[in-house]
C-alpha positions as CSV (number, residue, x, y, z in Angstrom):
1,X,-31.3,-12.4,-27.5
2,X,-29.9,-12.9,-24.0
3,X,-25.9,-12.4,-22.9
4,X,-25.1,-13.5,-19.8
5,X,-21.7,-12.8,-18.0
6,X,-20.1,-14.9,-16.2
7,X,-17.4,-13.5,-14.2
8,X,-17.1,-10.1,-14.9
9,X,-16.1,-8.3,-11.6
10,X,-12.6,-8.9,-11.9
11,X,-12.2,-7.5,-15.7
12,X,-14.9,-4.8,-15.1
13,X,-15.4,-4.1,-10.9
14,X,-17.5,-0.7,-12.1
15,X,-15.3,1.8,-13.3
16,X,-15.8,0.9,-17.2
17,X,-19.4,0.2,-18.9
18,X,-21.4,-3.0,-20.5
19,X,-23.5,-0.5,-21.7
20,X,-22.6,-1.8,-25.2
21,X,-23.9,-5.1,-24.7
22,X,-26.9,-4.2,-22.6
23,X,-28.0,-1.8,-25.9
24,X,-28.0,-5.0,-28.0
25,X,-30.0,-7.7,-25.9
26,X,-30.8,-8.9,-22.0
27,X,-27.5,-8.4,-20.2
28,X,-26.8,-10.6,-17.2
29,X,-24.0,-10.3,-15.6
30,X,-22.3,-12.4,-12.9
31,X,-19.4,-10.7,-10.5
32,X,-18.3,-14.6,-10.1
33,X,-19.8,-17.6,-11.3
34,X,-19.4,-21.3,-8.5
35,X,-18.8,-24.3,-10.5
36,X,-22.0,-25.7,-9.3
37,X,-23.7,-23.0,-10.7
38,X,-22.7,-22.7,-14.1
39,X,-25.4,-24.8,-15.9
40,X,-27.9,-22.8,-14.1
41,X,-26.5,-18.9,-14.9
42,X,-26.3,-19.5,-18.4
43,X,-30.0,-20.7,-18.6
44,X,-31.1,-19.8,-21.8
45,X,-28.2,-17.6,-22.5
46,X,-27.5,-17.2,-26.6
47,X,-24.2,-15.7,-26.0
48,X,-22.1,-16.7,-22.8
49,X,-19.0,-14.6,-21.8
50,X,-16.3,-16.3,-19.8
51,X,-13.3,-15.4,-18.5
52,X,-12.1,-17.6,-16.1
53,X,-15.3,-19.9,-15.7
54,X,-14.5,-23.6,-17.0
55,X,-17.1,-24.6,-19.9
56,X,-16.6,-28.0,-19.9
57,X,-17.9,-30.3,-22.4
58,X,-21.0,-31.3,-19.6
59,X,-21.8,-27.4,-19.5
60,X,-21.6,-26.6,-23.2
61,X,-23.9,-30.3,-24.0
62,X,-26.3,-29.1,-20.9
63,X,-26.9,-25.8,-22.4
64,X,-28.5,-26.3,-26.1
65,X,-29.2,-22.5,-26.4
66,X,-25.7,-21.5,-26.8
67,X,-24.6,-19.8,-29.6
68,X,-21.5,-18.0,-29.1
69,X,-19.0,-18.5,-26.0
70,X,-16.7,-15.4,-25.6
71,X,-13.4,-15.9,-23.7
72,X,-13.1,-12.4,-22.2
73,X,-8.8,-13.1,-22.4
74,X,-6.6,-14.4,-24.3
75,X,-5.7,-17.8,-23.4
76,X,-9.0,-20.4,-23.6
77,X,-7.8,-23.2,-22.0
78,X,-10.9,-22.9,-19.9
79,X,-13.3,-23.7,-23.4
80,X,-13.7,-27.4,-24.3
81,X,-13.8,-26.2,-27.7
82,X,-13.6,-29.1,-29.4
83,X,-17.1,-29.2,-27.5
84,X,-18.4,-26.2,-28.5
85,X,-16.8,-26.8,-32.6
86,X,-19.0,-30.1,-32.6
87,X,-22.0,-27.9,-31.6
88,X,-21.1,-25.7,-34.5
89,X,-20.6,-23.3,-31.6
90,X,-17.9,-20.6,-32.2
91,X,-15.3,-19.2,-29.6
92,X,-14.1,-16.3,-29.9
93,X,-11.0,-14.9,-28.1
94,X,-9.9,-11.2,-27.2
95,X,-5.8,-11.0,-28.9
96,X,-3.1,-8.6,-28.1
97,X,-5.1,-6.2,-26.1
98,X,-2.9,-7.0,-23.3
99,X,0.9,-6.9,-25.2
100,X,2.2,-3.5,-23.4
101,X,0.8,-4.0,-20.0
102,X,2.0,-7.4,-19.9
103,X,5.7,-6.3,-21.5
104,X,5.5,-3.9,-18.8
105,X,5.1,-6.0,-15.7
106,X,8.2,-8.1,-17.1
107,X,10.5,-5.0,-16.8
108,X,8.9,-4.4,-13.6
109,X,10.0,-7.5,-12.4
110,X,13.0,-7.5,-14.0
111,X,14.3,-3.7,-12.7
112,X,13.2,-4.6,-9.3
113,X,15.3,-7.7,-9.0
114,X,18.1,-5.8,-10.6
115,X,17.9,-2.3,-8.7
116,X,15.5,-4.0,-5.1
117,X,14.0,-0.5,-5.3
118,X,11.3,-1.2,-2.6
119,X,13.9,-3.4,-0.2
120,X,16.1,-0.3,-0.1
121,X,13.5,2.1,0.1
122,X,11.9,-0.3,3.4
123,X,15.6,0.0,4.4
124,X,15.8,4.2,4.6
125,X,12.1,4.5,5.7
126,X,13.3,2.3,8.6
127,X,16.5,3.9,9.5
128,X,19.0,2.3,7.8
129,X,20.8,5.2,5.8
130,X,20.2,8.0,8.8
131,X,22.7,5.6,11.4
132,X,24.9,4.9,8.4
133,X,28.6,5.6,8.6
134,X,29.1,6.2,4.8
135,X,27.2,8.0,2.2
136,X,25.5,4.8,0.4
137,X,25.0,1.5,1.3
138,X,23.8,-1.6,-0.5
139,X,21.7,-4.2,0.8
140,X,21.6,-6.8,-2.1
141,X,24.2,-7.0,-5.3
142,X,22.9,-4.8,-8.2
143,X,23.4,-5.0,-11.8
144,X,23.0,-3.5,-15.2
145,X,20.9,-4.9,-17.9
146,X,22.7,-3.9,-20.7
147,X,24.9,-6.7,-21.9
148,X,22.7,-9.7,-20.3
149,X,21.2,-12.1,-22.8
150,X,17.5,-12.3,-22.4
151,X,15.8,-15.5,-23.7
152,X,12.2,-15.1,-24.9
153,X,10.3,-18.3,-25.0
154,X,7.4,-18.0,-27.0
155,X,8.1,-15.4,-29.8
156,X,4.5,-14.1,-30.4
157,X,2.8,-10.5,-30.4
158,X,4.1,-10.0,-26.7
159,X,7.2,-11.9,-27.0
160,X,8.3,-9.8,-29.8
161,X,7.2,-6.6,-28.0
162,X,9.3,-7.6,-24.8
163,X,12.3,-8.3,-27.4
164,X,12.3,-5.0,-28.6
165,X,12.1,-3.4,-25.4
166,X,14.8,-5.4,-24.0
167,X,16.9,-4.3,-27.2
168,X,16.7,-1.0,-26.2
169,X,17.9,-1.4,-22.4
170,X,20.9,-2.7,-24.3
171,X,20.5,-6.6,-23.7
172,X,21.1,-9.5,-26.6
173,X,18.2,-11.3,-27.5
174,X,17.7,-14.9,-27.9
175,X,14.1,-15.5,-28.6
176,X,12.5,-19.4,-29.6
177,X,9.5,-20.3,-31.0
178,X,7.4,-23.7,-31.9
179,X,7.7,-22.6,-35.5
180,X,11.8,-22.4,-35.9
181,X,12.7,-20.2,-38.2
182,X,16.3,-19.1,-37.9
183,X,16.3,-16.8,-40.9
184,X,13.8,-14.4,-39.4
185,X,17.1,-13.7,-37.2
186,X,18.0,-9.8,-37.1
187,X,21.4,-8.1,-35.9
188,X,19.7,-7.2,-32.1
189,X,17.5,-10.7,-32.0
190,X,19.0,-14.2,-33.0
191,X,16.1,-16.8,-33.5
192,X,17.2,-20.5,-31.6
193,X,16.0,-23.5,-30.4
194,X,15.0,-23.8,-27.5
195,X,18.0,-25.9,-26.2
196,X,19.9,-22.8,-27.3
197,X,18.4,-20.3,-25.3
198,X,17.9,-22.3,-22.0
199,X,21.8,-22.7,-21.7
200,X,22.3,-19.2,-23.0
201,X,20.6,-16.9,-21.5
202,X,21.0,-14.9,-18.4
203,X,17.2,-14.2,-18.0
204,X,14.3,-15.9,-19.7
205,X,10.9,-14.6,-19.7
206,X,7.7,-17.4,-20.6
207,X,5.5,-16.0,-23.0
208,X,3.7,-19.7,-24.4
209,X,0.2,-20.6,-24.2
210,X,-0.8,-23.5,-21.7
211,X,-1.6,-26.5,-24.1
212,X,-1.2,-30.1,-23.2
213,X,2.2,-29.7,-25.2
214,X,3.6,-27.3,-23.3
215,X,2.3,-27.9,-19.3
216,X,5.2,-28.4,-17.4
217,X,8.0,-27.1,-19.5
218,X,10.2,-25.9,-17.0
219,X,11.1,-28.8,-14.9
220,X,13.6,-30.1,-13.2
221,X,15.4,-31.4,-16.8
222,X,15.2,-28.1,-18.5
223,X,15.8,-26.0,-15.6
224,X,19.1,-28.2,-15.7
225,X,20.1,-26.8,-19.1
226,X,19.7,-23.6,-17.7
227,X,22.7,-21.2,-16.5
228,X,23.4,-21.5,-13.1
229,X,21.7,-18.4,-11.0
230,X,19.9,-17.8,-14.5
231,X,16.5,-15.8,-13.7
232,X,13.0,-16.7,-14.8
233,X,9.7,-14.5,-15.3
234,X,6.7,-16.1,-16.1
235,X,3.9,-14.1,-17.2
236,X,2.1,-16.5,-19.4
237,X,0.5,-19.6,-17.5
238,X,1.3,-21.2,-14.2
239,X,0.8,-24.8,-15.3
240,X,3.9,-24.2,-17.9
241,X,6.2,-25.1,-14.6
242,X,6.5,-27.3,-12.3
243,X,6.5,-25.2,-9.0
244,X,7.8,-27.4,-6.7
245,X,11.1,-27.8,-9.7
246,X,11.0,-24.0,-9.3
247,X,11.5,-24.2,-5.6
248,X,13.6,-26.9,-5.7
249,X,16.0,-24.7,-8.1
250,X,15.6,-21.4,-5.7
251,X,17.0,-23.3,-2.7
252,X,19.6,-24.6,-4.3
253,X,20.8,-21.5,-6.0
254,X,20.1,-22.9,-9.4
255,X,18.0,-19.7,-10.1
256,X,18.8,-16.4,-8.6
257,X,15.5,-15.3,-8.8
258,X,12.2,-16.4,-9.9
259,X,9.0,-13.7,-10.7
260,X,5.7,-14.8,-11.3
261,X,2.0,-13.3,-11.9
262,X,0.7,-16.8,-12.5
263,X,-0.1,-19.8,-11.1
264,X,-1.3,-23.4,-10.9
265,X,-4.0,-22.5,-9.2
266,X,-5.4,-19.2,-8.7
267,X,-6.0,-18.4,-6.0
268,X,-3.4,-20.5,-4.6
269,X,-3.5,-23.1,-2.6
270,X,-1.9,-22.6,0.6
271,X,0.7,-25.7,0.2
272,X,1.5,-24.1,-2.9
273,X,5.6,-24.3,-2.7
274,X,6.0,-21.3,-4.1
275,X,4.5,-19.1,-1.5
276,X,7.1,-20.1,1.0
277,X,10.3,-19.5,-1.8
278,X,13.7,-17.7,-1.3
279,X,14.4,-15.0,-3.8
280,X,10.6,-15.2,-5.3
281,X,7.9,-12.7,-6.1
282,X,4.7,-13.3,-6.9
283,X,2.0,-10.7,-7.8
284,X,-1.6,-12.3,-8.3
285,X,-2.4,-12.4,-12.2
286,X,-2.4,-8.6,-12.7
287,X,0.0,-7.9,-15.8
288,X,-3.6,-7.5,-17.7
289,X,-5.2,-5.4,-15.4
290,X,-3.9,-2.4,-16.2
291,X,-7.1,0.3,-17.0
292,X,-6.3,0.7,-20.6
293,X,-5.5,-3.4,-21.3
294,X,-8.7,-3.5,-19.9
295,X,-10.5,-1.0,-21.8
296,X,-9.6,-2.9,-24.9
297,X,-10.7,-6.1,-23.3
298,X,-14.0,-4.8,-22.7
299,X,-13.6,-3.0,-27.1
300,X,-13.1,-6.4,-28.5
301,X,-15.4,-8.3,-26.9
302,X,-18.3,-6.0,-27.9
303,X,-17.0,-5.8,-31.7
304,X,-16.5,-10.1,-31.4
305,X,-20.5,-10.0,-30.4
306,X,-21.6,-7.4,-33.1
307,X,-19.5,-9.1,-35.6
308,X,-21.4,-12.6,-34.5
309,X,-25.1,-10.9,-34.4
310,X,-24.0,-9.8,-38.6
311,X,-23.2,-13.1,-39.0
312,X,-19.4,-12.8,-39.4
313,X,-17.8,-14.0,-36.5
314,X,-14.5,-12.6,-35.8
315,X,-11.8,-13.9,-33.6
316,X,-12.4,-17.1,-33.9
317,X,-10.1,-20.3,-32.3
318,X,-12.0,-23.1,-32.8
């Protein structure tokens, strides 16, 4: 049996082990993986792990060895797996290993936007408090988080886990799903439509997969229902806004502030409107990256190929 690895520098650059996998059959592994050369690194491959490498419906019909494709995340928008079902070929995801590493970066974002820790820190290092005149200065309005309403759009395992941080900062929760179920509603957390919490919250934070339902989302139209100098985190897809709405809304004041670790296209292009935004920061797709999220990563992906060697595939999308 032979497992080749796609792209695995970025989720494993050497400080954890495939020593797991190489135990259990031929381990290949690819740091990256050109889209010219995706036919030809899988080979004969009976197991193909992927985490940001497209299999396309030409790859996974090119490659009749396959047996198992592994997405080595938890989005698989990458998979043609209708292709790969048709092939009776099984994908296999990695869920919720990332849940407090990604609830974490949203807070990040969100206390640095409220408090602008490292813009006042820049501003002491570089002189700013030693020729001051008073005591304390400011150089951007602060504000509390208790008592701001924080929309959640997409009310799954990391949704739910950013809601119930959020309650304890003190904030009132609107949170929205595709399945609307009001009566799952508690005293801290109100279930709504989503019309409801785009015009009601103060911050909303994306946490939806990237289907053809939901790419572009956030446009111009429902940026419109949106409070005026509302603030927006996405850490779920890029392709769920339309960046140059996003830009569009920055400039005009619409939003006060937009964070993102995702987008379009990763790496970005360099026209990419977003890298040239007011009131914008961007950190490049790390909210997973944290050693431990990856650590479980790594976990699940070896128990998803043992369980498919016994014959009992487990994580299973398609």
């Amino acid at each position: 049996m032979k497992i080749v690895v796609l792209d695995g520098y970025v989720a494993n650059p050497g400080d954890l082990s495939w020593e797991p996998l190489s135990d259990i059959a031929e381990l290949v592994i690819y740091d990256r993986t050109a889209p010219q050369d995706v036919i030809s690194n899988i080979g004969d491959a009976d197991i193909v792990v992927t985490n940001k490498v497209v299999l396309s419906r030409e790859v996974i019909e090119a490659c009749p060895s396959i047996g198992l494709i592994c997405e080595l995340a938890t989005g698989f928008n990458n998979i043609d797996i209708n292709a790969a079902k048709e092939r009776n070929i099984p994908v296999c995801n990695v869920p919720s290993y990332s849940t407090s590493s990604v609830a974490q970066l949203v807070f990040a974002f969100l206390l640095e936007i409220a408090e602008r820790v490292v813009s006042h820190s820049d501003a002491v290092q570089s002189g700013d408090w030693t020729q001051c005149k008073d005591f304390s200065f400011r150089k951007h309005p602060l504000f509390e988080l208790e008592g701001k309403t924080l929309g959640v759009l997409g009310y799954g395992t990391i949704g739910k886990q950013v809601a119930n941080i959020a309650v304890s900062f003190g904030m009132k929760v609107l949170a929205s799903s595709r399945t609307y179920k009001p009566e799952l509603s508690t005293d801290q957390i109100k279930i709504v439509s989503q019309e409801e919490l785009l015009s009601q919250s103060d911050i909303i934070t994306l946490h939806i997969p990237q289907t053809p339902e939901s790419v572009g989302l956030i446009n111009k139209d429902t940026l419109a229902q949106m409070k005026d100098g509302a603030i927006l985190i996405n850490t779920a897809r890029g392709g769920i806004v339309v960046e140059q709405d996003i830009y569009d809304a920055l400039v005009s004041g619409k939003l006060y502030w937009y964070a993102t670790d995702v987008l379009s296209t990763e790496p970005p292009k360099a026209d990419n409107p977003l890298l040239k935004a007011p009131s914008c920061f961007i950190t490049p797709h790390i909210a997973w990256m944290t050693t431990e999220a990856r650590t479980r990563l790594l976990n699940t992906l070896f128990e998803n190929i043992k369980a498919f060697i016994s014959g009992a595939p487990i994580n299973v999308v398609n």
